[in-house]
Backbone atoms as SQL, in Angstrom:
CREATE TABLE atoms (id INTEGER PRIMARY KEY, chain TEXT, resi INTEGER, resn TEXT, atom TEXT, x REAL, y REAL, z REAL);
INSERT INTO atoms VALUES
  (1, 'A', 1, 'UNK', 'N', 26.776, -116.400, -134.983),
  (2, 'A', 1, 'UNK', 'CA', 27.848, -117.362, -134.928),
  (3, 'A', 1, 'UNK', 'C', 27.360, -118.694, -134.353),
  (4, 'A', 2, 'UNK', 'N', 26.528, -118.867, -133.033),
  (5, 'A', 2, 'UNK', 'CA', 26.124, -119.794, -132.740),
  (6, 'A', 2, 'UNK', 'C', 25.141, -120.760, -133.989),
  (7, 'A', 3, 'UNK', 'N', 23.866, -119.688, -134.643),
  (8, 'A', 3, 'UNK', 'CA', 23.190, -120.438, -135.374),
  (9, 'A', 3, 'UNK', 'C', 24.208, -121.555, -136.739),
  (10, 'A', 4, 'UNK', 'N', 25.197, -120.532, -137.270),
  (11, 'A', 4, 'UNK', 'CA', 26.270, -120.816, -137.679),
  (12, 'A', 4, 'UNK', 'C', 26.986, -122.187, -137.259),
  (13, 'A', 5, 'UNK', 'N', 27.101, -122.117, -136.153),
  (14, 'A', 5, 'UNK', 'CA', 27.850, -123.593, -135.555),
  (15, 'A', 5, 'UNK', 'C', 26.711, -124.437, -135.721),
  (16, 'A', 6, 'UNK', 'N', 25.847, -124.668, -135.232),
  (17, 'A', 6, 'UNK', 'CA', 24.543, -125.282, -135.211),
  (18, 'A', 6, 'UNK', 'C', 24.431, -125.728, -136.395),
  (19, 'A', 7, 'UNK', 'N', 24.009, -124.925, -137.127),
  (20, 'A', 7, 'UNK', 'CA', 23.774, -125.321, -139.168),
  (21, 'A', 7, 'UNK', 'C', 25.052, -126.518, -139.347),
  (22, 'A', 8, 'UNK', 'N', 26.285, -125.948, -138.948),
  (23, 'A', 8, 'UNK', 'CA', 27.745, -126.893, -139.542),
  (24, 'A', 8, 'UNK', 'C', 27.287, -128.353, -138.712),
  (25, 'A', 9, 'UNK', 'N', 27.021, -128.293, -137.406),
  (26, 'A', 9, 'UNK', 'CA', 27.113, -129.570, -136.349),
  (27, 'A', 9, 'UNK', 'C', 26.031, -130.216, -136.895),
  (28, 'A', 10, 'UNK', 'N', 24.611, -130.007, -137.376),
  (29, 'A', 10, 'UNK', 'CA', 23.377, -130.676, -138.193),
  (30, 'A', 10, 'UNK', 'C', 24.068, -131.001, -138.800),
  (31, 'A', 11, 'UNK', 'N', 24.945, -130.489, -140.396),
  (32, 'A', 11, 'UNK', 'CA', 24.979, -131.235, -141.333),
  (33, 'A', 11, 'UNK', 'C', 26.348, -132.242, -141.332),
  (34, 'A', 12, 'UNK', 'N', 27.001, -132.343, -140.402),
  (35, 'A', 12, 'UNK', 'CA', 27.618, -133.248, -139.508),
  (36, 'A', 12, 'UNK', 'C', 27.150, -134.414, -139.206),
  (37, 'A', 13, 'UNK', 'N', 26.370, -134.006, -138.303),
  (38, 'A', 13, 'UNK', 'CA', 25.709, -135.242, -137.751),
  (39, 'A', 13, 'UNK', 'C', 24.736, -135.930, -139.038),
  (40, 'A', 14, 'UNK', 'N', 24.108, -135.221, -140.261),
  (41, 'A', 14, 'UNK', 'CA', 23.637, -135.681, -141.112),
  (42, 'A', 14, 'UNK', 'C', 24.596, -136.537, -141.720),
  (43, 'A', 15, 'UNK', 'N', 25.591, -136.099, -142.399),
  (44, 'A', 15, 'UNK', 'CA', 26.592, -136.824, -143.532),
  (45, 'A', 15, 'UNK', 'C', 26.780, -137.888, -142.115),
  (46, 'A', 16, 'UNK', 'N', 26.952, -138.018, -140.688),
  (47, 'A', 16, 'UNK', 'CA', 28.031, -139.476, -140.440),
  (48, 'A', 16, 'UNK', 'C', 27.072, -140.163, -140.207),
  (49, 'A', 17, 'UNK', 'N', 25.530, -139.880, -140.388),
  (50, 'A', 17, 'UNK', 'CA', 24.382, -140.796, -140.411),
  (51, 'A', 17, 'UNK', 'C', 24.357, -141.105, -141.494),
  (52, 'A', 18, 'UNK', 'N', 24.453, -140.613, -142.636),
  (53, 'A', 18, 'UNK', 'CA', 24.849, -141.273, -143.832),
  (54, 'A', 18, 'UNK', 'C', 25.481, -142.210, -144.205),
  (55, 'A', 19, 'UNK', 'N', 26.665, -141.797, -143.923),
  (56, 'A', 19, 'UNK', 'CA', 28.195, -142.632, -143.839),
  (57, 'A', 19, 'UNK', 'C', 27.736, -143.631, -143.095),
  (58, 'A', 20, 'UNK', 'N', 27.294, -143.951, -141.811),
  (59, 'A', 20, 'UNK', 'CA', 26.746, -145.330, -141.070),
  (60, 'A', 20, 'UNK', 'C', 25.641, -145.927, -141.678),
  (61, 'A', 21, 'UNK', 'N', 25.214, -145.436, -142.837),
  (62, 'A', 21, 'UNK', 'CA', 23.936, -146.620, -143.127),
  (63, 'A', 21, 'UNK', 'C', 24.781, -146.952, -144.413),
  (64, 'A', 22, 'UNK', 'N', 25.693, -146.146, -144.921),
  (65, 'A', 22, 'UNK', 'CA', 26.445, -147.002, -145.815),
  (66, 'A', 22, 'UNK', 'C', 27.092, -147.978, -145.679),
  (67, 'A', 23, 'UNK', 'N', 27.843, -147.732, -144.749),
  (68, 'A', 23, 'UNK', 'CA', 29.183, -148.394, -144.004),
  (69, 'A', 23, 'UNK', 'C', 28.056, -149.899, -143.369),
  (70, 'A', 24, 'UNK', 'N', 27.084, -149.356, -143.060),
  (71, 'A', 24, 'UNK', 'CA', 26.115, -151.032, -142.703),
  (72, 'A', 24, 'UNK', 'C', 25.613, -151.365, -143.759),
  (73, 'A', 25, 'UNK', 'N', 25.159, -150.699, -144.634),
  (74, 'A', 25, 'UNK', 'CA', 24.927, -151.694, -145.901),
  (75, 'A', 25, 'UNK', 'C', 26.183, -152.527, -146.453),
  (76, 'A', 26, 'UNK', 'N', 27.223, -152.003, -146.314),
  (77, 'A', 26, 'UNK', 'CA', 28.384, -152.450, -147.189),
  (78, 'A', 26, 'UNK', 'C', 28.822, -153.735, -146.057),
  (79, 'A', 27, 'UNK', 'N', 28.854, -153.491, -144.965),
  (80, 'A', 27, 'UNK', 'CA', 29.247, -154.440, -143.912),
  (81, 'A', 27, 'UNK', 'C', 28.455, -155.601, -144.152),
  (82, 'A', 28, 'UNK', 'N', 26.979, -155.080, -144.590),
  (83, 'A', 28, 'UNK', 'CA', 26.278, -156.315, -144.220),
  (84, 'A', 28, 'UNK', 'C', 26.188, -157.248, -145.770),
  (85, 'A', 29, 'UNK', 'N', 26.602, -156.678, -146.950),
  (86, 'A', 29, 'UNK', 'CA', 27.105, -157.194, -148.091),
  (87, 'A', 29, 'UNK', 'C', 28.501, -158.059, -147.939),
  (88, 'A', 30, 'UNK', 'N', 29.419, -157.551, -147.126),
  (89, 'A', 30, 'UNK', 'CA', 30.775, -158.411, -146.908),
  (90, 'A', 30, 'UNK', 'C', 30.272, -159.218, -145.868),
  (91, 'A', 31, 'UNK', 'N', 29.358, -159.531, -145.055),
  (92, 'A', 31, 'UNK', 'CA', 29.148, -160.904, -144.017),
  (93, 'A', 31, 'UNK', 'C', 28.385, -161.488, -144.927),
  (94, 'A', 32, 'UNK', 'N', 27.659, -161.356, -146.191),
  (95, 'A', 32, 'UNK', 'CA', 26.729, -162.150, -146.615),
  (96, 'A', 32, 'UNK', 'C', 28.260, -162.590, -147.783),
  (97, 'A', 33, 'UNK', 'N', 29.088, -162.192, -148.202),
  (98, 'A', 33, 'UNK', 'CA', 29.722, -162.551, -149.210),
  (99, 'A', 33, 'UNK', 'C', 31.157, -163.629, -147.952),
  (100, 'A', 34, 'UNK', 'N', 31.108, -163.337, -146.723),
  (101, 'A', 34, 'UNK', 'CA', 32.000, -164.091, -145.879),
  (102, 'A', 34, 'UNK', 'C', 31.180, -164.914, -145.737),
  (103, 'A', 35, 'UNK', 'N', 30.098, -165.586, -145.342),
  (104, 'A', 35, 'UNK', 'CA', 29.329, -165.995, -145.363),
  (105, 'A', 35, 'UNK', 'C', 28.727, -167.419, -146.753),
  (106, 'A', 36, 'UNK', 'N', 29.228, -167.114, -147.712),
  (107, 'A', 36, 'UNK', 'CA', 29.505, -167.819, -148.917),
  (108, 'A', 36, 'UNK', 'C', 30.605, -168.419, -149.489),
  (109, 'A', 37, 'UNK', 'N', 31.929, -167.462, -148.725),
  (110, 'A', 37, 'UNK', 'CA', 33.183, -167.943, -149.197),
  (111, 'A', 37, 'UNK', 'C', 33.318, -169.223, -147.999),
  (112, 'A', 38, 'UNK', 'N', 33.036, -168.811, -147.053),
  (113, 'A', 38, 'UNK', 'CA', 33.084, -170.225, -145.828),
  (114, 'A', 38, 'UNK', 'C', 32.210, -171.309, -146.472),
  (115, 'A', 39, 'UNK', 'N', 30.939, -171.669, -146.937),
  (116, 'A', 39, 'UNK', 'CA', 29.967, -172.401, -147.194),
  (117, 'A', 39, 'UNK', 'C', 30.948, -172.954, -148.153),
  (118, 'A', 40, 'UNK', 'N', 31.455, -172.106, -149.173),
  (119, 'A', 40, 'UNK', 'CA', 32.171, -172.863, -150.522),
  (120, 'A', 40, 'UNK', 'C', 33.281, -173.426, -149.784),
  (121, 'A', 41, 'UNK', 'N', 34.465, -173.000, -148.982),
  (122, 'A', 41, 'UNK', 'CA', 35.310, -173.491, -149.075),
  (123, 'A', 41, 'UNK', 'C', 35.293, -175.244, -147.692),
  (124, 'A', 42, 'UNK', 'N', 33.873, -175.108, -146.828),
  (125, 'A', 42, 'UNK', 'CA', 33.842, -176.165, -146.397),
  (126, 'A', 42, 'UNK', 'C', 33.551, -177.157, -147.472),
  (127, 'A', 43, 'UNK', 'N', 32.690, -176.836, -148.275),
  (128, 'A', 43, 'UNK', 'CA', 32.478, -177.840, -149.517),
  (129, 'A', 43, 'UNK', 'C', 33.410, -178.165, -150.468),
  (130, 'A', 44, 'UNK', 'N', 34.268, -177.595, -150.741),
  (131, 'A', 44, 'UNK', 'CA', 35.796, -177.739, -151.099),
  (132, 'A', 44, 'UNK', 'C', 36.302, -178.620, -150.305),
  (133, 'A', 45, 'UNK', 'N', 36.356, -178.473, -149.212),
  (134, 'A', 45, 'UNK', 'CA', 37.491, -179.430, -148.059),
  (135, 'A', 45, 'UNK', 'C', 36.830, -180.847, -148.014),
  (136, 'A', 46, 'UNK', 'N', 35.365, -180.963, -148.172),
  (137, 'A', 46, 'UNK', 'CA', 34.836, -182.124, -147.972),
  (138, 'A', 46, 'UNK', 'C', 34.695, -182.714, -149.623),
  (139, 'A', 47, 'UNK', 'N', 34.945, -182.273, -150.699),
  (140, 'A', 47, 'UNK', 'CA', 35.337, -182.700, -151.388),
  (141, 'A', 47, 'UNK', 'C', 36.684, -183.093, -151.515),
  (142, 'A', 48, 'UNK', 'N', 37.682, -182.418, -151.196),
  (143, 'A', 48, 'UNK', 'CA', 38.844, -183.196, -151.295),
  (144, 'A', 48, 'UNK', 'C', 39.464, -184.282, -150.279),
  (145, 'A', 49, 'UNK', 'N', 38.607, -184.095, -149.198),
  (146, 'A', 49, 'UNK', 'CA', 38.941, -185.530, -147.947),
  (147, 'A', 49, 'UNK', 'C', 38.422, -186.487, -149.080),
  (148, 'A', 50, 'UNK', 'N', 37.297, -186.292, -149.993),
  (149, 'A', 50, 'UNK', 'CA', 36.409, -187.459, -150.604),
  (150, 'A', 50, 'UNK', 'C', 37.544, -187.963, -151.610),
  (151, 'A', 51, 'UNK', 'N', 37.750, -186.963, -152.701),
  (152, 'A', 51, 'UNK', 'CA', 39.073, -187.178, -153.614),
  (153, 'A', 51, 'UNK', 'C', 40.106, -188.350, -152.454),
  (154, 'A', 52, 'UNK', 'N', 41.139, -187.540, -151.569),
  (155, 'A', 52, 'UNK', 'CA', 41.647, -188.075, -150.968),
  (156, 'A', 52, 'UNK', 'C', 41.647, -189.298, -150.861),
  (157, 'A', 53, 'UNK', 'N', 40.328, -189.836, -149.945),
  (158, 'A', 53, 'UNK', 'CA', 39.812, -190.901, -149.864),
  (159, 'A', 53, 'UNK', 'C', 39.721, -192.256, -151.140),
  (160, 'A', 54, 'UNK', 'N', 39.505, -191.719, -152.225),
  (161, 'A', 54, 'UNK', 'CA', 39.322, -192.226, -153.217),
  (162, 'A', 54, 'UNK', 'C', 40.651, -192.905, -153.900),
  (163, 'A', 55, 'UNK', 'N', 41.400, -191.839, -154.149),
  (164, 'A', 55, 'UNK', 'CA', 42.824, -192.146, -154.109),
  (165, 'A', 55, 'UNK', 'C', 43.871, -192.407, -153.580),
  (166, 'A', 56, 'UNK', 'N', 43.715, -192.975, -152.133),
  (167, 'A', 56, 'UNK', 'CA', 44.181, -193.792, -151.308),
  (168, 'A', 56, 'UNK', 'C', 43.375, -195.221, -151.402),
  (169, 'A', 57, 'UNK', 'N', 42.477, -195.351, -151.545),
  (170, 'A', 57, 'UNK', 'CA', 41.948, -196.504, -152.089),
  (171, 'A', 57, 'UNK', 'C', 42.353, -197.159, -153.196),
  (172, 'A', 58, 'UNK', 'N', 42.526, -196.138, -153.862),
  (173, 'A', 58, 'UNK', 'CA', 42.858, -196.845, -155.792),
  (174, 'A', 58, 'UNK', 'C', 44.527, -196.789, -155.558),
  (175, 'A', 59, 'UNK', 'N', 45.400, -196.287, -154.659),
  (176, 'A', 59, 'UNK', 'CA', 47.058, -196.619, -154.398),
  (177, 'A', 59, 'UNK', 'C', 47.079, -198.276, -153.977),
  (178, 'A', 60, 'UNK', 'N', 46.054, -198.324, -153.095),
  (179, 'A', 60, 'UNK', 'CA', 46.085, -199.508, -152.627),
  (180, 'A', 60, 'UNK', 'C', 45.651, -200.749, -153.161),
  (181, 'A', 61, 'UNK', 'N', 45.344, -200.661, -154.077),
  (182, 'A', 61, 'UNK', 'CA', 44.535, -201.046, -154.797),
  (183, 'A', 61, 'UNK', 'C', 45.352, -201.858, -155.718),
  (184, 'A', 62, 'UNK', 'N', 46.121, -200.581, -155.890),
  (185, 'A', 62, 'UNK', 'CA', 47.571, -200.673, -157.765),
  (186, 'A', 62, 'UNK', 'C', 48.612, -201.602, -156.724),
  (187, 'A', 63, 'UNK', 'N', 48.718, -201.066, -155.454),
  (188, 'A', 63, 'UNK', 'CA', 49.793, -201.609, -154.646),
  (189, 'A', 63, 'UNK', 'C', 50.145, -203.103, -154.641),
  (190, 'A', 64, 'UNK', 'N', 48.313, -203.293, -153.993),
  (191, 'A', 64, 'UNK', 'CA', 48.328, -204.688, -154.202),
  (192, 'A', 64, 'UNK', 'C', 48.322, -205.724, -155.879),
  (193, 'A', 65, 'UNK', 'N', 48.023, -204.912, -156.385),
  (194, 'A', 65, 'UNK', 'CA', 47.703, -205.495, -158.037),
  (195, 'A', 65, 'UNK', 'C', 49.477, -205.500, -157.914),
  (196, 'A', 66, 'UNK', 'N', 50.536, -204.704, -157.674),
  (197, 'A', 66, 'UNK', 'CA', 51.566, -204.698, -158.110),
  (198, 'A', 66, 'UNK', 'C', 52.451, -205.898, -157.049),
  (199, 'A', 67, 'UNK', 'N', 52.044, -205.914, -155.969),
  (200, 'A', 67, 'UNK', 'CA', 52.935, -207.226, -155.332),
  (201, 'A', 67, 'UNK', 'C', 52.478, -208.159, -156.076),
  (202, 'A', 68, 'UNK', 'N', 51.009, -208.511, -155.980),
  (203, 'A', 68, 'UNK', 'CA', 50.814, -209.798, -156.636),
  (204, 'A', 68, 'UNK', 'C', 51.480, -209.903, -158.051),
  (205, 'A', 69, 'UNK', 'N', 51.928, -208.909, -158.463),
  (206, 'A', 69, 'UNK', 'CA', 52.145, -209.540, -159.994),
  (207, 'A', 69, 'UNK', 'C', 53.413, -209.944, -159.770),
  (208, 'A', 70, 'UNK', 'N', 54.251, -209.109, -158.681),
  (209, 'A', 70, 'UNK', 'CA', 55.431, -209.401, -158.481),
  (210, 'A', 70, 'UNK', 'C', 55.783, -210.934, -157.431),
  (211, 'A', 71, 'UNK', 'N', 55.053, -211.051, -157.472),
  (212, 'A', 71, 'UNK', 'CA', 55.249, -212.710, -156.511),
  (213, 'A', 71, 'UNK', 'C', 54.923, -213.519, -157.213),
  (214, 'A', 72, 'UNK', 'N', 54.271, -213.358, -158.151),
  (215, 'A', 72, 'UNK', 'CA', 53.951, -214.140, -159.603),
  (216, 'A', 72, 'UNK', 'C', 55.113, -214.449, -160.882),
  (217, 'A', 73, 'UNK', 'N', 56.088, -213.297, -160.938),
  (218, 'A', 73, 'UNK', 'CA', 57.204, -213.283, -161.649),
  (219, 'A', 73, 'UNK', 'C', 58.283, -214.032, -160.444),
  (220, 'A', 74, 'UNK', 'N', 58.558, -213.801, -159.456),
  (221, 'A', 74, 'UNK', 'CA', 59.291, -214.138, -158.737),
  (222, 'A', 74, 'UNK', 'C', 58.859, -216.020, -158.635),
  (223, 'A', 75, 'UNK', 'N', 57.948, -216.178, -158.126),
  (224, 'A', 75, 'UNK', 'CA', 57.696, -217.715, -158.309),
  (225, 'A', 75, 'UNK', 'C', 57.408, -218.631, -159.908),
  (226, 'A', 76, 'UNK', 'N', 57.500, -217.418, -160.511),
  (227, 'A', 76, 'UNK', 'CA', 57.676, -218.203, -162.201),
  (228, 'A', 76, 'UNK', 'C', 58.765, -219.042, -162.600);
């Protein structure tokens, strides 16, 4: 009975040594894939401050193109 327990507790301790080099391979596949989704989505954000940027420029831009035309009709 003892050798019995023994045999079951080895292949125990075998399979959750298993299970832990899986469970770290797979872990260490989801920090390398977290790891990429952060990289992309800072490059996302600093593209759209840039967008942003761009098109607050070109509002201002039309803004002013649009008073002046309108102070132009008004003093016509």
């Amino acid at each position: 009975m003892l050798e019995t327990s023994l045999n079951q507790l080895e292949q125990l301790v075998t399979d959750l040594m298993q299970k832990n080099a899986q469970l770290s391979e797979q872990n260490a596949a989801v920090a390398q894939q977290l790891a990429q989704a952060k990289e992309e989505n800072d490059s996302l954000q600093l593209s759209l401050m840039e967008h942003e940027e761009k098109n607050g420029a070109a509002a201002a831009r039309i803004q002013a193109l649009v008073e002046r035309a309108s102070a132009g009709v008004v003093n016509a």
